[in-house]
Structure formats: C-alpha cells, structure tokens
Short mmCIF file of the C-alpha atoms (twelve columns), coordinates in Angstrom:
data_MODEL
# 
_entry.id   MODEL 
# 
loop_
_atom_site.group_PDB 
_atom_site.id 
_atom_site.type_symbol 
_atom_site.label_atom_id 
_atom_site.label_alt_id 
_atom_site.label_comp_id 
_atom_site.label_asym_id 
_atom_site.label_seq_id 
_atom_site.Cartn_x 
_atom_site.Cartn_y 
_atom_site.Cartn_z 
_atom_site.pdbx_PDB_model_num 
ATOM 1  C CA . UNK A 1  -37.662 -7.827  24.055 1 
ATOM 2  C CA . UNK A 2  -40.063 -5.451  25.049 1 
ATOM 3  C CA . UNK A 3  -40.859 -2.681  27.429 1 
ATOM 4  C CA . UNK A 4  -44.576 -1.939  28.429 1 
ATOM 5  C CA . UNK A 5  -46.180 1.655   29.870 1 
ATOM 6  C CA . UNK A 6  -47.193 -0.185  33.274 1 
ATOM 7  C CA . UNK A 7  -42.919 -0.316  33.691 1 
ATOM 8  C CA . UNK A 8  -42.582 -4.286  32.801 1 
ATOM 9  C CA . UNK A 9  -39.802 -5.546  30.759 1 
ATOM 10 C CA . UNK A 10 -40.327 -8.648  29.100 1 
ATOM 11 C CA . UNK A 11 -36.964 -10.836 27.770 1 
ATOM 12 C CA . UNK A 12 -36.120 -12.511 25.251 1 
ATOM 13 C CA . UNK A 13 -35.621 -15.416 27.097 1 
ATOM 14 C CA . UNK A 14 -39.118 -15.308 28.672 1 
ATOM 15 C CA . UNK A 15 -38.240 -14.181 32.010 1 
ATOM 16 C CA . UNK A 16 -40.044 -10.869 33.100 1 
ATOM 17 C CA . UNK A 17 -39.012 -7.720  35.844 1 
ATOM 18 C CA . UNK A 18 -41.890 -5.564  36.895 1 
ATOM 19 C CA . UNK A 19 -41.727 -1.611  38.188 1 
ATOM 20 C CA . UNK A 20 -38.841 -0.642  36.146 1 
ATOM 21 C CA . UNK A 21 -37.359 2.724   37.109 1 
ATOM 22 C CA . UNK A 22 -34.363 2.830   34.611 1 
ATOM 23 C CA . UNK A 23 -33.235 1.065   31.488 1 
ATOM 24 C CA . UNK A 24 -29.742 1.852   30.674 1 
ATOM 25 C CA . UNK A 25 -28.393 0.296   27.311 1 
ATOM 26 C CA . UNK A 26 -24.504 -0.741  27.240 1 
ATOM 27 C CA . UNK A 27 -23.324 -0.885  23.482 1 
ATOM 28 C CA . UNK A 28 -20.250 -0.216  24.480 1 
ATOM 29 C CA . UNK A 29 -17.045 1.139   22.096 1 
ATOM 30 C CA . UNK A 30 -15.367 -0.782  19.461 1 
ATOM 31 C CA . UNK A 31 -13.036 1.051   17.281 1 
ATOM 32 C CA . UNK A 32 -13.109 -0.052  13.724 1 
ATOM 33 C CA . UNK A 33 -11.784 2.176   10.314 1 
ATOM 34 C CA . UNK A 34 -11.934 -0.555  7.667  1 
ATOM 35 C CA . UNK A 35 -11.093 2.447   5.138  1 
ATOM 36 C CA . UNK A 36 -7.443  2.633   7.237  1 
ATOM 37 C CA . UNK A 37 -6.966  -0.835  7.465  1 
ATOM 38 C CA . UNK A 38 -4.846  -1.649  4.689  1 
ATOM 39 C CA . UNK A 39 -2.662  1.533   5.463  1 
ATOM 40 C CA . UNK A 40 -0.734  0.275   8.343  1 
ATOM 41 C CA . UNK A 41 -0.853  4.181   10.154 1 
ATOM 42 C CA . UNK A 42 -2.932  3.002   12.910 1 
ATOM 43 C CA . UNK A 43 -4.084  -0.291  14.524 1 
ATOM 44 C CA . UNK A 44 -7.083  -0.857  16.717 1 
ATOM 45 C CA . UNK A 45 -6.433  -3.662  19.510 1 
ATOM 46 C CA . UNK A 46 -8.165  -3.965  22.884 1 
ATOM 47 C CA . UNK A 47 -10.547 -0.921  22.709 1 
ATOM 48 C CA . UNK A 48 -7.268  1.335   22.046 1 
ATOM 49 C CA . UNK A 49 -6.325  3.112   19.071 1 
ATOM 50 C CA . UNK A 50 -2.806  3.283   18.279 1 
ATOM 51 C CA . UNK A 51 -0.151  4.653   17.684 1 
ATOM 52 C CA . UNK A 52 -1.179  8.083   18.709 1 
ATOM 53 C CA . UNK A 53 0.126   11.383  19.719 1 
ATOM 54 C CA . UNK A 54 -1.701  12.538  22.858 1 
ATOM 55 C CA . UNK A 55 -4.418  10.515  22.115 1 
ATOM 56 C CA . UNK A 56 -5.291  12.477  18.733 1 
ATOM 57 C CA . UNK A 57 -2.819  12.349  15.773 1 
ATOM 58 C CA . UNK A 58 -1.567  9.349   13.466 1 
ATOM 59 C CA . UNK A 59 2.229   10.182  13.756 1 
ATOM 60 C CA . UNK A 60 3.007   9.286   10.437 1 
ATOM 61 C CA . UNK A 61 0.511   11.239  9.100  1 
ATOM 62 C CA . UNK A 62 -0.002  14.234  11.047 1 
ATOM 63 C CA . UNK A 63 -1.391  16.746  11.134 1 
ATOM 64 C CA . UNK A 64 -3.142  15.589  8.215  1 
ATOM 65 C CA . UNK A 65 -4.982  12.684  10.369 1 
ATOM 66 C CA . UNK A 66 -6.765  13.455  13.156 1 
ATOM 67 C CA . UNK A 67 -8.945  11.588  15.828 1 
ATOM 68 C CA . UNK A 68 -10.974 13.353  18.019 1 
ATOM 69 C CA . UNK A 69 -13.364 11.879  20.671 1 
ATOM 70 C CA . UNK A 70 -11.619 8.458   21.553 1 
ATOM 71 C CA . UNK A 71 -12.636 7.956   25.049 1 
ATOM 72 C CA . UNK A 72 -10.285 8.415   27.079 1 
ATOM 73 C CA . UNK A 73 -10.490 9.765   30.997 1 
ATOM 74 C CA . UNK A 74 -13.833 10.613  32.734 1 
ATOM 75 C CA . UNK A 75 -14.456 13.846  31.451 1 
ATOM 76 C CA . UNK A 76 -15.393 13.203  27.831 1 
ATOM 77 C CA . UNK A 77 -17.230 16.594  26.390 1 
ATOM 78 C CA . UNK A 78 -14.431 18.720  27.488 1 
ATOM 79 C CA . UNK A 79 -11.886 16.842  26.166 1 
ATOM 80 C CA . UNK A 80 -13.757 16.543  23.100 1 
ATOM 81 C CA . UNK A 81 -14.059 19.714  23.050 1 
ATOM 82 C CA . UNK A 82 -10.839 20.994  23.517 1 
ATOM 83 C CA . UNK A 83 -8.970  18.342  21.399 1 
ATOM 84 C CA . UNK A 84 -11.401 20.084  18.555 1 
ATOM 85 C CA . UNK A 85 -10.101 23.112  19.658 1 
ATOM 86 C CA . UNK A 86 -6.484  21.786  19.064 1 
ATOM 87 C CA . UNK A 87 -6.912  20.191  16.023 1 
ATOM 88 C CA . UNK A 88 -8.883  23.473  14.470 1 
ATOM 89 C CA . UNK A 89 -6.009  25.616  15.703 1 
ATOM 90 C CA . UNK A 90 -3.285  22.811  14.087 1 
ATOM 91 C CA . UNK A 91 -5.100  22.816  10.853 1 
ATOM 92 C CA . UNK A 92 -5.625  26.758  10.482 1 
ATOM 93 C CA . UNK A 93 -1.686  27.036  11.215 1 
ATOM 94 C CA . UNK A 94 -1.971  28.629  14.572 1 
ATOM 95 C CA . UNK A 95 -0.397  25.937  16.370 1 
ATOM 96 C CA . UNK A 96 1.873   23.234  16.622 1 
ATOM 97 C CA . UNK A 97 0.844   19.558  16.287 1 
# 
C-alpha cells in the first residue's frame, strides 16, 4: 500500500516490514490479442502462444504475422533481438521464413 523514505512498507492488509532493501514487483506475462481472437491463426493457453514456427510466425499466415519477444529461454534481449533481426531480413526478402 505504501512505501516510506525511512525503507517501511506498509500493506494493505495492515501488516508492516521495516528496513526494506529491495522491492521487486511480479506482474507476470499473460498473452492476450483480442483483435486475433475471432481469427482462429493463433490461440493463447497456459502462458504459450500457439501454433508457432520457432517461436515467431503464425503458420498460416506467415510471413505476414509475426511475434517477436514471447519469452521464451533465459536470455531474453538477444533473442529479441535477433528474432527482429530475422523477421526484418524475412520481410525485406533477404531470407527465408
């Protein structure tokens, strides 16, 4: 409910922590497209988009759809980074999807 500059937290539920190092905040990941919804090209079940082709295109679709940045492994800004780089190069022609 509220953290103070002495490094209290104070809950919701009235309970209190003092000398607070850290607060990390969990939102978590839930994958939602209601504008794909009524298409049937993908589904979204269980924190996993599917069907999809290594993790990045709608098979029915491609490589007109694209989804880059799903989590996936541990080493997420790289593999953002070069699924971008895959899609950019499928798009422009350069490569295969």
């Amino acid at each position: 409910r509220a953290l103070r500059a002495d490094g209290s937290a104070h809950f919701a539920c009235g309970a209190a922590a003092e000398k607070i190092d850290a607060v990390l905040y969990c939102t978590g990941y839930q994958y939602f497209y209601p504008f794909l919804s009524h298409t049937g090209l993908i589904s979204t079940h269980d924190m996993h988009v599917s069907p999809l082709y290594k993790h990045v295109w709608a098979p029915d679709v491609a490589p007109t759809l694209a989804f880059v940045g799903l989590i996936w492994k541990s080493l997420r800004f790289p593999q953002f980074q070069l699924q971008s780089r895959w899609v950019a190069r499928v798009l422009s022609g350069r490569a295969p999807p």
